[in-house]
C-alpha positions, 0 to 999 in steps of 0.5 A: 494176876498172872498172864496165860501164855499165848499157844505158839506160832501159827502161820498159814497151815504150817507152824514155826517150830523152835528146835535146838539142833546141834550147830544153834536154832533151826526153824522148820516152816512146814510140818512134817509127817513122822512115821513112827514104826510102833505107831507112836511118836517116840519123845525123849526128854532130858528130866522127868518133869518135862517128860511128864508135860509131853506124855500129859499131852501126847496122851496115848499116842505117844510114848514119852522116855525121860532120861533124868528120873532119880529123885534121890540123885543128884543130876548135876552128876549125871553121866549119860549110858548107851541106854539114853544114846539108843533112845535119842537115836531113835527119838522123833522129839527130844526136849532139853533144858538147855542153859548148860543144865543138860550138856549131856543131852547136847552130846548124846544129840550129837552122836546121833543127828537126825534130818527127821529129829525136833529138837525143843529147848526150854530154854530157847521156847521160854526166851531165856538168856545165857547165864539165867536160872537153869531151873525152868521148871519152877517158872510155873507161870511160862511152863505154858509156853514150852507146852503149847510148843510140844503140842504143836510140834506133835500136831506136825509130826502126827496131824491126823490125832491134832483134835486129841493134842489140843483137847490134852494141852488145853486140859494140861493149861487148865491144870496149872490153874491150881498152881497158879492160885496157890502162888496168887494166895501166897502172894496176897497173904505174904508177899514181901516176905523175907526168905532164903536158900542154900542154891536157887533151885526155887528162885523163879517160884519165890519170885512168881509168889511175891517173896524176898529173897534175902539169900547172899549171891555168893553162898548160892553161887558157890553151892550150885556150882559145888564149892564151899562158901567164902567165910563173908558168905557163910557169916552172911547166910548165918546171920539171915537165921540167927538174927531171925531175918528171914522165915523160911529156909528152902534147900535142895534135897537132891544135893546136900553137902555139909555146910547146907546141913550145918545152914539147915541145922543153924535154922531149925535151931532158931524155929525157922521152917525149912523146906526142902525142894528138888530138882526132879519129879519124885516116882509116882507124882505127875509135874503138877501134883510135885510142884503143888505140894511143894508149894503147900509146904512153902505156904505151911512154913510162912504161916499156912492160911 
């Protein structure tokens, strides 16, 4: 059902490597060898999750720092601390979300350039426009890509541990298997299946499960971007529950507020599941541990098998 994405560019003994830098994309056509001083090459990722992508395939020769980690706090309103600055400066890799998601890492990038620095974008790897979906890491289909890119910039920078990289990333795509046949089930048994949310935190994993999302753009809209609902917006989600027209409600866990509370209540009044979804890897879970349970949790409310 799905389509393994392709390992990233080859060309000749060298790779093209998409980096953000802080001017736009920068393409470095040869590989380089980074000398770290602990051995190690040092990576600094801007959330947990893509951190925990980079250490599954750096493995022991790499030690991999996530700046976002709290999944108790809302990273929207997160403010970045001499600590994250130190890190980045000294990073070999940096990986950023991109789409304005972590705009603080573009700074932090700034304050310390690096001639020696790859800089990876999701974003830019996973060709996504400006203005799409900033939650990347729910596209579990293309989370390929962004690995095979980390794999091969770690192949440039330390060529001599290349055979340990492609034994990981070759393992780490193997992994996603299990995801990839939780979401094929849901699409087989559910697919077409009315649901909601209060923010689209899980928008591009309902749509890889085949589910229909019946959420008004504007009530989403406005609770991402932290502002209440219109009334027409708020009687429209209303109405998605109390007139049973949808089966599952998912909410982000990470940014309640009062009116996702009273949507919440509203649906558990009327017997419909709710499940909650956040936006980074809780302490504890590797990516696909996190995102498998919640897909199980997903799979439980539509019914379960």
């Amino acid at each position: 059902m799905f389509i393994r994405s392709h390992r990233f560019w080859r060309i000749g003994a060298g790779i093209i490597v998409l980096a953000l830098a802080c001017t736009g994309i920068v393409l470095l056509a040869r590989p380089h060898s980074i000398q770290p001083a602990n051995g190690k090459l040092q990576i600094v990722a801007g959330e947990n999750f893509w951190g925990d992508i980079a250490g599954q395939i750096g493995g022991a020769h790499v030690q991999a720092t996530s700046i976002i980690t709290d999944p108790n706090a809302d990273p929207h309103l997160y403010e970045s601390n001499a600590q994250n600055a130190s890190a980045v400066a000294q990073a070999d890799i940096v990986i950023v979300n991109g789409l304005g998601y972590d705009d603080f890492m573009t700074k932090l990038l700034g304050n310390a350039t690096s001639s020696n620095r790859v800089v990876l974008s999701a974003a830019q790897l996973m060709h996504a426009p400006d203005g799409a979906n900033p939650h990347l890491w729910y596209d579990i289909p293309h989370i390929s890509t962004v690995a095979a890119a980390i794999a091969d910039t770690l192949e440039s920078g330390d060529p001599k541990n290349t055979a340990n990289y492609q034994r990981n990333v070759a393992a780490f795509d193997q992994s996603l298997l299990g995801l990839e046949n939780t979401l094929a089930h849901i699409h087989q048994k559910y697919a077409g299946a009315p649901v909601a949310y209060t923010e689209p935190v899980p928008a591009y994993l309902l749509a890889a499960a085949g589910l229909d999302n019946k959420t008004p753009e504007g009530f989403a809209k406005s609770i991402a971007d932290g502002n209440d609902p219109s009334p027409a917006d708020t009687q429209a989600m209303n109405a998605l529950i109390t007139n049973s027209q949808i089966k599952v409600l998912l909410y982000n866990a990470q940014a309640t507020s009062p009116v996702t509370e009273a949507v919440k209540s509203l649906a558990r009044q009327h017997g419909i599941p709710v499940v909650g979804v956040t936006e980074t890897m809780p302490a504890g879970s590797s990516y696909q541990t996190w995102q498998q349970s919640q897909l199980q949790q997903l799979l439980q409310a539509l019914g379960g098998y």
